[in-house]
C-alpha positions in Angstrom: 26.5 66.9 168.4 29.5 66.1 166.2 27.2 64.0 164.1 24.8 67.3 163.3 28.2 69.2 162.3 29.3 66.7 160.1 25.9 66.9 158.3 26.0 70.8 158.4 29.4 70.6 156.7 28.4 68.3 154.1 25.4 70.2 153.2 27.2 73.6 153.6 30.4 72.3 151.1 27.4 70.8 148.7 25.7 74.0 149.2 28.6 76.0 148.0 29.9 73.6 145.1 26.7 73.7 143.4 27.2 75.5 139.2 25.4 78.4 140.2 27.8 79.6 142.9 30.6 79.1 140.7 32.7 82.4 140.0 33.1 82.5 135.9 35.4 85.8 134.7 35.5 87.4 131.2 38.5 87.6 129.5 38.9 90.7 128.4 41.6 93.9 128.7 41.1 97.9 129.1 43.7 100.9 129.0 44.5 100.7 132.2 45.0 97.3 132.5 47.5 97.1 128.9 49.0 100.2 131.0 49.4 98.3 134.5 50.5 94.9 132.8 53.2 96.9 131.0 54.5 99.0 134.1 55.2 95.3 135.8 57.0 94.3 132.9 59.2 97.2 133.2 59.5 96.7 136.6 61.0 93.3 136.0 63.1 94.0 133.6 64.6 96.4 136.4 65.0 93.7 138.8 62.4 95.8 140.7 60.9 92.8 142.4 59.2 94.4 145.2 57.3 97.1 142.7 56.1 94.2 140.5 54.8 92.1 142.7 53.0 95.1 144.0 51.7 95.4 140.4 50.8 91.9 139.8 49.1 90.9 142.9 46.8 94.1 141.5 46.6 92.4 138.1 45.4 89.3 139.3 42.9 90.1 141.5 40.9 91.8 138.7 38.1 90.1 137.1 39.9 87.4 134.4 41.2 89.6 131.6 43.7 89.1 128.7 46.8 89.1 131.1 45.5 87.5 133.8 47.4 84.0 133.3 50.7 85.4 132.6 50.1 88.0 135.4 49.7 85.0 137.8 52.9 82.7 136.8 55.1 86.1 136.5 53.8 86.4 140.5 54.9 83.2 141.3 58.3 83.8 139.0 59.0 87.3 140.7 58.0 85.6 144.5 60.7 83.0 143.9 62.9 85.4 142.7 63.0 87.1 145.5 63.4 83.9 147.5 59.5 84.0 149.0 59.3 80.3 148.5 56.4 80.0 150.8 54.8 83.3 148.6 56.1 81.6 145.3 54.5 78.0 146.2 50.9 79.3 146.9 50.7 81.8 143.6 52.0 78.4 141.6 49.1 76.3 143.2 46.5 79.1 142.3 47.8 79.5 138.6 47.6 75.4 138.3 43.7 75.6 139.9 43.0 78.8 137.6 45.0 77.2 133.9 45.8 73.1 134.4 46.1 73.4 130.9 49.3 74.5 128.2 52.4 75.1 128.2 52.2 77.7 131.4 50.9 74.7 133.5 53.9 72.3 132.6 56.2 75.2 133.2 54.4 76.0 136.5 53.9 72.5 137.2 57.7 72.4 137.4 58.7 75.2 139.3 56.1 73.9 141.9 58.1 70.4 142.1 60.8 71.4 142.3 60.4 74.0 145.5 58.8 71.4 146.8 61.2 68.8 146.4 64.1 70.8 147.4 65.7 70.8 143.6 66.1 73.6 141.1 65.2 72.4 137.3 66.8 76.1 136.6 67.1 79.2 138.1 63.9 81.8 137.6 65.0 84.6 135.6 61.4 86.8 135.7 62.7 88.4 133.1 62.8 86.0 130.5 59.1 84.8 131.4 58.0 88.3 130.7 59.5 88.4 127.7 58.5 85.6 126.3 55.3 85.9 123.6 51.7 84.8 125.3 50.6 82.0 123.8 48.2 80.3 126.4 45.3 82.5 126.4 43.2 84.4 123.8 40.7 87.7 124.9 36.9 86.3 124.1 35.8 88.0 121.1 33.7 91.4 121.6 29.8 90.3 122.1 30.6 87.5 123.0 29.7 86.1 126.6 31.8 84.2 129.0 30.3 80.6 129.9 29.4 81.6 133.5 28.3 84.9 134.4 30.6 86.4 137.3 29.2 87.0 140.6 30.1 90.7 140.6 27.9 93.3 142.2 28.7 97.4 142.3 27.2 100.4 141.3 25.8 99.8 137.9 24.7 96.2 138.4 26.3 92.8 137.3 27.0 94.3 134.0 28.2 97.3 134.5 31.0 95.4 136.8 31.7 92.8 134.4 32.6 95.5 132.0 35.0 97.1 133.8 38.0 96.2 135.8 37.7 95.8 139.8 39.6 98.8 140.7 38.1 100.8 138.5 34.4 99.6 140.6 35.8 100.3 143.5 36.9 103.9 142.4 33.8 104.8 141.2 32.2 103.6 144.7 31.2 100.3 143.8 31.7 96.9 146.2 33.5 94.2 145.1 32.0 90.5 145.9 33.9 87.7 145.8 33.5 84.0 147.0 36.6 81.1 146.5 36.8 77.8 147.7 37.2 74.1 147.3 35.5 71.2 148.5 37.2 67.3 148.8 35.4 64.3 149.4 37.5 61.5 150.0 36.7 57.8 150.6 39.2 55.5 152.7 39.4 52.0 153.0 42.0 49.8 154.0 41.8 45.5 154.9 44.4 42.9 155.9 45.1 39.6 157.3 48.2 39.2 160.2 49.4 35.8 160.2 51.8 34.9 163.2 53.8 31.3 163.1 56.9 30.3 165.0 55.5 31.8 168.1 57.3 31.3 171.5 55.8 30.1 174.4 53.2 28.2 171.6 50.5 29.6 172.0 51.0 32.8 173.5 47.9 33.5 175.7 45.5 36.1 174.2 47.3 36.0 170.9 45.3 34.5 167.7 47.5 32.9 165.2 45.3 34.7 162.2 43.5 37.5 162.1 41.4 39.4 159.5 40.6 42.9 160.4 39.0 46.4 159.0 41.9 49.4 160.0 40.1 51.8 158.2 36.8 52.6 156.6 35.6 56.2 156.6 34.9 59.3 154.6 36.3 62.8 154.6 34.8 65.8 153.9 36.9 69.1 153.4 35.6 72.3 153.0 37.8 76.3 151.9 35.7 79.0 151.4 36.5 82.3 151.5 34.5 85.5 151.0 35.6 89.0 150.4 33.7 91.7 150.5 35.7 95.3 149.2 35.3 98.6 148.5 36.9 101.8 148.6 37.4 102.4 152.0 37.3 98.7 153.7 37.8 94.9 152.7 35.7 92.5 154.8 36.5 88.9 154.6 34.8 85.8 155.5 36.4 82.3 156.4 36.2 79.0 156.8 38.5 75.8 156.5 37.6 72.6 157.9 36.7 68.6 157.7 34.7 65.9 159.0 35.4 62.5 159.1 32.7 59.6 158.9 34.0 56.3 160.5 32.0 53.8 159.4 33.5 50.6 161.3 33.8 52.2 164.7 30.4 54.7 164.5 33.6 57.6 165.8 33.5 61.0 164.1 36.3 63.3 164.0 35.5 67.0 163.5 38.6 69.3 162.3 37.9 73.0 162.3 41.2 75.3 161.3 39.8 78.4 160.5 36.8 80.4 160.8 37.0 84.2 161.1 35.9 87.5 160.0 38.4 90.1 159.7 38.0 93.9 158.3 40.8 96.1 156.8 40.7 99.7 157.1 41.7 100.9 153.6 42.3 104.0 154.9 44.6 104.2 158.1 45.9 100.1 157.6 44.5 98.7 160.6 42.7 94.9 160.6 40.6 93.6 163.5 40.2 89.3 163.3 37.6 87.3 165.2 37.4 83.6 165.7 39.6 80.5 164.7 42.4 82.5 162.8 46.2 82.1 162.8 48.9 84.0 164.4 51.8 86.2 163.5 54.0 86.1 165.5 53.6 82.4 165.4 55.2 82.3 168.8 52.5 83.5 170.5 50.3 81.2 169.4 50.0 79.0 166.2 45.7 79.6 166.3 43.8 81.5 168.6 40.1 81.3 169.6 39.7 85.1 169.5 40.6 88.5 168.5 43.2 90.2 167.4 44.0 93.5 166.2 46.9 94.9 164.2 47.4 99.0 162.9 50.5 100.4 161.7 52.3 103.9 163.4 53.5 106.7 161.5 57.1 106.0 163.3 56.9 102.3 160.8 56.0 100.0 163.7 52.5 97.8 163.4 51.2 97.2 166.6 49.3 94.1 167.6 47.1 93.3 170.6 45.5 89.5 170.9 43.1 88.1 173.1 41.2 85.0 173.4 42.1 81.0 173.8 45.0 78.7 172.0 44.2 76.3 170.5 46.4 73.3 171.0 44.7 70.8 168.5 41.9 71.7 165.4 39.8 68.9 166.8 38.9 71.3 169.8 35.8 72.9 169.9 36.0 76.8 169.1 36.2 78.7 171.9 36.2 75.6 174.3 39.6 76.2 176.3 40.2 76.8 180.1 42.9 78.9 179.1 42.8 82.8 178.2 45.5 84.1 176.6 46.5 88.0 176.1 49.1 89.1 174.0 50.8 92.5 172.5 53.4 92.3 169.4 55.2 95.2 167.9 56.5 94.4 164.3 58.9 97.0 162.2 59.1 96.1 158.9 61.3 98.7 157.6 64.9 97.5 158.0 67.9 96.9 154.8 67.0 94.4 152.2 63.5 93.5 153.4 64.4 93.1 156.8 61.6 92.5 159.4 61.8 92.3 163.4 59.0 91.6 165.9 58.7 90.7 169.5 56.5 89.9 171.6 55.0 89.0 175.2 52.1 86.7 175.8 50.3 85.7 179.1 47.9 82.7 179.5 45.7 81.8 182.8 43.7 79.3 183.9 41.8 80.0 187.5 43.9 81.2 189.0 47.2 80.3 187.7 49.6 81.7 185.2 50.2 78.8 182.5 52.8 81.0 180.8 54.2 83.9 181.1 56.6 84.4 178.1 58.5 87.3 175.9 60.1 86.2 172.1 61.5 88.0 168.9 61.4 86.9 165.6 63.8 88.5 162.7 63.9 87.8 159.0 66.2 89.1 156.5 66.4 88.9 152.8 70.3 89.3 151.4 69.5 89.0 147.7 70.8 84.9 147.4 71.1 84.2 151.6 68.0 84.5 153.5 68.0 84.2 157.4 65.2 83.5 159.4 65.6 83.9 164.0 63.1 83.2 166.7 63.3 82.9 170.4 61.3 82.9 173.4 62.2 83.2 176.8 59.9 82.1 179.8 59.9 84.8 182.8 57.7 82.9 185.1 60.0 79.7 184.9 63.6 81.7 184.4 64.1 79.3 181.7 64.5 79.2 177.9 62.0 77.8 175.5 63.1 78.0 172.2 65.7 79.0 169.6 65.1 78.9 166.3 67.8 79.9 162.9 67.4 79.2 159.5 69.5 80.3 156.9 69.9 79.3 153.2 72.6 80.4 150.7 72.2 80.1 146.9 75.4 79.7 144.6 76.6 81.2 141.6 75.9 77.9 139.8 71.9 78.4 141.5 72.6 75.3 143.8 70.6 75.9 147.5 71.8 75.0 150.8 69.9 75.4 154.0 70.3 74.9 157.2 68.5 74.5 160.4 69.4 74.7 163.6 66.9 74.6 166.8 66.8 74.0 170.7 63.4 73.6 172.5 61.3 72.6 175.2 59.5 69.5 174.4 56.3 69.8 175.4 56.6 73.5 175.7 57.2 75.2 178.6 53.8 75.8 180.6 53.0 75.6 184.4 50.1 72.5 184.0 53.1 70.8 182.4 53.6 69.7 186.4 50.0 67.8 185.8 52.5 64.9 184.1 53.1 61.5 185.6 50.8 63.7 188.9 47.1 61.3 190.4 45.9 65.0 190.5 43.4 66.8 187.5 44.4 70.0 187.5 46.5 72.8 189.4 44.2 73.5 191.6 44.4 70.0 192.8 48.0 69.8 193.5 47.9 73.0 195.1 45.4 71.7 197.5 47.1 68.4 197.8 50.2 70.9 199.0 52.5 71.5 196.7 53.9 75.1 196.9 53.5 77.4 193.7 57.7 76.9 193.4 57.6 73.4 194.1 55.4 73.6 191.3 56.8 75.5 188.8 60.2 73.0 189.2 57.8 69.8 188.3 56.6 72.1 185.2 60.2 72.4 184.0 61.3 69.0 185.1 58.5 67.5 182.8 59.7 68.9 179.9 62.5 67.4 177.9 65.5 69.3 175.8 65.6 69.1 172.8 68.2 69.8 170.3 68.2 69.7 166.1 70.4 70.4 163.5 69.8 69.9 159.5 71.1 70.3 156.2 69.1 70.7 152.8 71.1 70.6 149.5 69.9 70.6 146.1 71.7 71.3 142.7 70.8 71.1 138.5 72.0 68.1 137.1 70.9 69.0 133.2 67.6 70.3 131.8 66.0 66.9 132.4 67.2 65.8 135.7 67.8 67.7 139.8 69.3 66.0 142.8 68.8 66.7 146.5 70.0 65.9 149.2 69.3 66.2 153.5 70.2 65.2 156.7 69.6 65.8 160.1 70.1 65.1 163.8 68.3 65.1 166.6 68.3 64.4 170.2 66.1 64.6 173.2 67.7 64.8 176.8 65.9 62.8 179.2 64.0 63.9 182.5 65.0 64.0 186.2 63.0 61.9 188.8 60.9 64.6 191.0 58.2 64.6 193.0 57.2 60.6 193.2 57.8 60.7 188.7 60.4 58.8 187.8 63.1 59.7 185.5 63.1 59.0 181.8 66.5 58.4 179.7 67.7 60.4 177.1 66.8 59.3 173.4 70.6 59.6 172.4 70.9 60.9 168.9 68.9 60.3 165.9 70.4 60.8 162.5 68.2 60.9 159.6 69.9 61.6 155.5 67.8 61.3 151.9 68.4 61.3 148.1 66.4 62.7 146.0 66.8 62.4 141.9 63.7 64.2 140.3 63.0 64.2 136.2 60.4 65.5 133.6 60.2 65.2 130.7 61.9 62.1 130.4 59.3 59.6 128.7 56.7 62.3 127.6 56.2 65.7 127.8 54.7 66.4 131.4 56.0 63.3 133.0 57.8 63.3 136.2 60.2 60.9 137.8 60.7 60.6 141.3 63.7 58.0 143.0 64.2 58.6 146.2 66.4 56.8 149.3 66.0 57.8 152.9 67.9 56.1 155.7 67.3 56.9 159.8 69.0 55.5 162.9 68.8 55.4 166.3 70.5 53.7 169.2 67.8 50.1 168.8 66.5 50.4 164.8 67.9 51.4 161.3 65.5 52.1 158.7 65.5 52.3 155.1 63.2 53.3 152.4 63.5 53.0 148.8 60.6 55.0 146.7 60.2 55.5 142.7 57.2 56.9 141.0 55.9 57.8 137.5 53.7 60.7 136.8 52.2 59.7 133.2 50.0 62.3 131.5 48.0 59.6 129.1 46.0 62.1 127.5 45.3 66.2 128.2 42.1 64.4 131.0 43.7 61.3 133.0 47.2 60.8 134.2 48.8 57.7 136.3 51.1 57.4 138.7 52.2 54.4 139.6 54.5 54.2 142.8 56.5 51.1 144.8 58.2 51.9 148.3 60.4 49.3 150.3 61.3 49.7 153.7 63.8 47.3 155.7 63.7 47.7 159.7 66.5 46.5 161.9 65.7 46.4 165.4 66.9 45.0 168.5 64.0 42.1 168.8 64.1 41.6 165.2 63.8 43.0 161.4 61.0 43.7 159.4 60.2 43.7 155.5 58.0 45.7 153.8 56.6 46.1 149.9 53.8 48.6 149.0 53.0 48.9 145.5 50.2 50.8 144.0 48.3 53.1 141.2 46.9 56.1 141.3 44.6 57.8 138.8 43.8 61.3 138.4 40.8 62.2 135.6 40.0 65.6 135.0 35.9 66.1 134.6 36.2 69.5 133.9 38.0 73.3 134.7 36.6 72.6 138.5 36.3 68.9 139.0 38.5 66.0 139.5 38.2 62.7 139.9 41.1 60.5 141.9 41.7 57.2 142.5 44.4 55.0 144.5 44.5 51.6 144.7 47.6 49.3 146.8 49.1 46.2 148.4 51.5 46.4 151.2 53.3 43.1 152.4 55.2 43.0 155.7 57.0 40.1 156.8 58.7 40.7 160.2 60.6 38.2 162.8 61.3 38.7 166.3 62.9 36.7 169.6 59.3 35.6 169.8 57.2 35.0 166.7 56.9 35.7 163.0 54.8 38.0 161.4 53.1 38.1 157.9 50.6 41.2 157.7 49.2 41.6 154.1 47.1 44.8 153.7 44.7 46.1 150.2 43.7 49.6 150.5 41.8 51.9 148.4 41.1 55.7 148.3 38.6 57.3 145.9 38.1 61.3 146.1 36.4 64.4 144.1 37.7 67.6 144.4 35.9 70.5 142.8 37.1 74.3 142.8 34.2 77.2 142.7 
């Protein structure tokens, strides 16, 4: 069975990557679009950030026009602006898809990194973007036609679409068709010898002295696609995100599905109804569901939400393949001072006859122009016991240098009743309640098999000159132990972990487009130290292929021992055209390690070879 899905998703992503499905726009511009572009520059100007991205998100989600590519970096410029990082770093990734070319991409290119890496090459000032002439894109002449034709239908036919702006087919009655996606394959292969000398006893039974082996030898498949369907009164949207993985030393497939739903969106009174593999919000209920869900707004400002179906604990689970059912209601008011939003929530899961989890969190985040402060808890009312608290705050300084801090305290696994089925001979509940455990005796092992745990981190990241950003982190962590119940024994605390990086990021430096990366990172724990030097090039050799070569070197120090570690290696990146790319990775690692015991040489050569195509 998982073979015949791997082929269906092969032939599906080939399917949809073929040039005739590929979605070519016009670049063009009409009244109302000069009109539109102009009111978001306004807007900007005004530090009216929420109105402008309002405008924008418009502007780009019209069929490609003469503003299109400054519409889409000015999105990303206003979204990080208005500290929406997570907003800020998808509009950057489309722009870079959409324009990999110019002077916007290096720009974008740069913002991206550096969100990404924690640093801040400068502050955004939207402003200034919008000001700035347009340089990177030229309308297509009148007569002449676009390379692609556009996969537009509406009242009037293809032409009569591609001739007009998408709002203004929708106006006039028209549906909007629209179909986005990626596909990946990538190829995996990775070899090595382990040499072992010094051993003690000599020989240690079942242990060969050399050994050549195959760790990994498989190919991936990746599949986005994503189809919308809009008119005037309703948007209907199509999904599906997943992979298959071809192992070809072991004959053991791995099938990934994380999404694949259909949702519709009332135009009219706000309400959207989901079914299938989708994610949550609140994530607290549950991260995916197997499902339904249904959110519509109230005239009082609340959106209410009502869920129903499975969780979904890992993507390599069948849809709908859970023993658990899971129902849920949220009510989210998004109305509060500078962008505030609050929601809780309660969620119930069974299985037979037993309640897994029984459960009621709040979430709350809040935008203070430079601070931004992010809250979520959860309390358990079948255990009577916490199982999660969650802040996350981050303060920007006049000089535009971040700080942010995390602080969390959880349950680890989370709290659920068949967390008793740990360290138990017994299946499933059913089984230990047969076997005659009580329903409190076992609720306690469900709380006594799940650990504390208890996190605090700092992120800090500054401008060092218009070349060059630093950041910086650390963290600690630390997970209590458990108590001996019930014929389990007891398992010790993992005392603290402390974990702290460096981070010095360039561009520019050799070449125009070049980026620098030097990084240290450094972890202990009660029996091993660890430490990791990295550096990498990013070298643009022409407008087509780029390298990056890259060298890591860890050192372990552990109680048996130490270990050594060296991993060079290349990667290559060649652009075939707007949609396709071709990438390459080729590598060593040495490790040389010594213990009480033995001494280990391990020399590894792996290779990774992929094509990626956008349509």
């Amino acid at each position: 069975m998982g073979r015949i899905r791997g082929i269906g998703i092969f032939a599906l992503a080939l399917l949809v990557a073929e040039p005739s499905f590929v979605v070519a726009q016009s670049v063009r511009t009409t009244p109302g679009i000069e009109s539109q572009f102009q009111s978001a520059l306004t807007a900007i100007q005004s530090d009216q950030y929420i109105r402008a991205t309002q405008l924008l998100t418009s502007l780009v989600g019209m069929p490609e026009h003469v503003h299109s590519q400054r519409a889409q970096e000015l999105l990303g410029n206003v979204r990080e602006a208005n500290r929406q990082l997570a907003h800020a770093v998808a509009e950057y990734r489309i722009y870079l898809q959409k324009y990999p070319e110019g002077e916007g991409a290096a720009r974008v290119s740069a913002r991206l990194s550096a969100i990404l890496s924690g640093a801040q090459p400068r502050q955004v000032d939207p402003s200034v973007v919008a000001a700035a002439p347009r340089q990177d894109i030229q309308p297509i002449p009148a007569g002449q036609r676009p390379s692609e034709d556009r996969r537009t239908f509406g009242i009037g036919g293809v032409g009569a679409a591609a001739a007009a702006s998408d709002r203004d087919v929708i106006e006039t009655g028209g549906t909007i068709v629209k179909d986005r996606g990626s596909l990946r394959l990538t190829y995996r292969y990775n070899e090595g010898e382990t040499i072992l000398t010094e051993l003690t006893p000599d020989p240690i039974p079942n242990v060969e002295e050399r050994e050549d082996d195959v760790f990994e030898n498989s190919l991936t498949a990746g599949l986005r696609y994503t189809r919308t369907v809009e008119d005037a009164n309703r948007k209907l949207t199509f999904a599906i995100s997943g992979s298959h993985e071809l192992d070809f030393e072991d004959d053991d497939d791995e099938f990934r599905l994380h999404e694949a739903y259909v949702s519709l969106l009332s135009k009219e009174n706000g309400s959207e109804l989901t079914f299938g593999r989708h994610r949550l919000r609140p994530s607290g209920i549950a991260y995916r569901l197997d499902g339904l869900s249904y959110k519509t707004p109230m005239e009082n400002g609340l959106e209410i939400g009502l869920f129903a179906g499975m969780g979904v604990e890992s993507t390599r689970d069948d849809p709908f393949s859970g023993d658990a059912y899971l129902l849920g209601v949220s009510a989210t008011y998004e109305q509060l001072p500078n962008d505030g939003e609050v929601s809780v929530y309660f969620v119930q899961e069974e299985e037979d006859s037993f309640s897994l989890r029984q459960a009621i969190g709040a979430e709350y985040r809040v935008n203070l122009g430079s601070n931004y402060l992010f809250l979520n808890g959860e309390y358990d009312l079948q255990l009577n016991e916490l199982n999660r608290v969650l802040v996350t705050g981050t303060r920007v300084f006049e000089n535009r240098s971040r700080l942010t801090a995390r602080l969390a305290h959880y349950r680890s696994p989370g709290l659920s009743l068949d967390n008793a089925l740990i360290g138990q001979d017994e299946d499933t509940l059913q089984e230990l309640s047969d076997a005659g455990f009580t329903d409190s005796q076992i609720e306690q092992m469900a709380v006594d098999r799940a650990a504390k745990v208890s996190t605090f981190g700092l992120t800090y990241s500054t401008k060092l000159n218009d070349r060059w950003n630093l950041s910086a982190f650390g963290s600690l962590y630390y997970t209590s132990g458990t108590p001996a119940s019930f014929d389990v024994a007891a398992t010790e605390n993992g005392g603290v972990r402390s974990y702290a990086g460096i981070q010095l990021s360039g561009s520019g430096i050799f070449k125009e487009r070049d980026q620098i990366n030097l990084g240290l990172r450094y972890s202990h724990s009660e029996d091993n130290d660890y430490a990791l030097a990295t550096a990498s090039l990013l070298y643009p050799v022409n407008e087509k292929l780029s390298l990056r070569p890259r060298v890591r070197v860890g050192y372990r120090d552990y109680s048996e021992g130490h270990q050594l570690t060296i991993a060079p290696s290349v990667n290559l990146r060649y652009k075939l055209n707007d949609q396709t790319n071709l990438s390459a990775e080729v590598g060593r690692t040495w490790r040389n390690g010594e213990s009480s015991s033995l001494e280990e040489e391990r020399n590894d050569t792996f290779v990774t070879l992929g094509l990626s195509r956008r349509f």
